[in-house]
C-alpha positions in Angstrom: 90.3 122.6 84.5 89.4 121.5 88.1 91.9 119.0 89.7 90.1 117.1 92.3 91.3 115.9 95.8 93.5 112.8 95.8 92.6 112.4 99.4 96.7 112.4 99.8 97.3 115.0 102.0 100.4 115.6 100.8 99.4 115.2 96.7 96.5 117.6 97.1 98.8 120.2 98.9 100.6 120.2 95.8 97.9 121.5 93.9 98.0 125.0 95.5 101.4 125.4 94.5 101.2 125.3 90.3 104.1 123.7 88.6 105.4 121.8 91.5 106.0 117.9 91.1 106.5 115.0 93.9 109.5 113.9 93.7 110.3 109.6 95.1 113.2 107.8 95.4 112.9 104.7 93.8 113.8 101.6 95.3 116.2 104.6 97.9 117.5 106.2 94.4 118.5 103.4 92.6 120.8 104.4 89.9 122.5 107.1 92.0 126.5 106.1 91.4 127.6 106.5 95.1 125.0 103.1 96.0 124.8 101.5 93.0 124.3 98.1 93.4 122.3 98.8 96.8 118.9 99.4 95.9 115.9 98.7 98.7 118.5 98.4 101.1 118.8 100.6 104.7 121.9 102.3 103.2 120.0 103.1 99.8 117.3 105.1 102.0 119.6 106.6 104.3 121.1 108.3 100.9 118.0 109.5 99.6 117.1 111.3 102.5 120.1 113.0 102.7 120.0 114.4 99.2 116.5 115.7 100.7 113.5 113.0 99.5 110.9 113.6 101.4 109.3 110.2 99.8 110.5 107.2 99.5 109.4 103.8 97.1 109.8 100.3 97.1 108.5 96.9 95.8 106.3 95.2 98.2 105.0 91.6 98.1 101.9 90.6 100.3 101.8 86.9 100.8 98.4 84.5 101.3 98.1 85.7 104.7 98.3 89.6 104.0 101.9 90.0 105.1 104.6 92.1 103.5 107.8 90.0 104.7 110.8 91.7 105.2 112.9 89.7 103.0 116.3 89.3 105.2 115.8 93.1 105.9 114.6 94.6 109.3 111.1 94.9 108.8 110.2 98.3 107.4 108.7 100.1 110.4 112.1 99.7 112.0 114.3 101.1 109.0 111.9 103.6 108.6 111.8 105.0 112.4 115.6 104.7 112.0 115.9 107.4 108.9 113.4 109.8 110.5 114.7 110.0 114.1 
């Protein structure tokens, strides 16, 4: 069986390597006991990528006018510049 391109560059490298499966944190790892109670929060991404996610997941809502509001949160380009540099 032929698995075709995602157009994800990082899916469709995961094809070369057989038996190897993406794994996200969900809403920053969710259920993880050391932030329960913190999910989609700065601190709840921080931890994920310290236990070594390389991708992260949350909920997003786009309003009437095609914006994703940050809901009380830094908007999401800032959080995310902040766990990668």
């Amino acid at each position: 069986m032929t698995t075709r391109p995602t157009g994800f560059e990082y899916l469709d490298a995961m094809h070369e390597q057989p038996g190897t499966v993406p794994a996200f944190a969900h809403r920053g790892g969710a259920y993880h006991p050391d932030i329960e109670g913190l999910e989609n929060t700065l601190r709840a991404f921080q931890h994920a990528v310290e236990l070594g996610y390389e991708y992260l997941e949350t909920d997003v809502h786009v309003t009437q006018d095609m914006t994703a509001p940050p809901a009380s949160k830094p908007p999401a380009r800032s959080w995310v510049e902040t766990l990668f540099n």
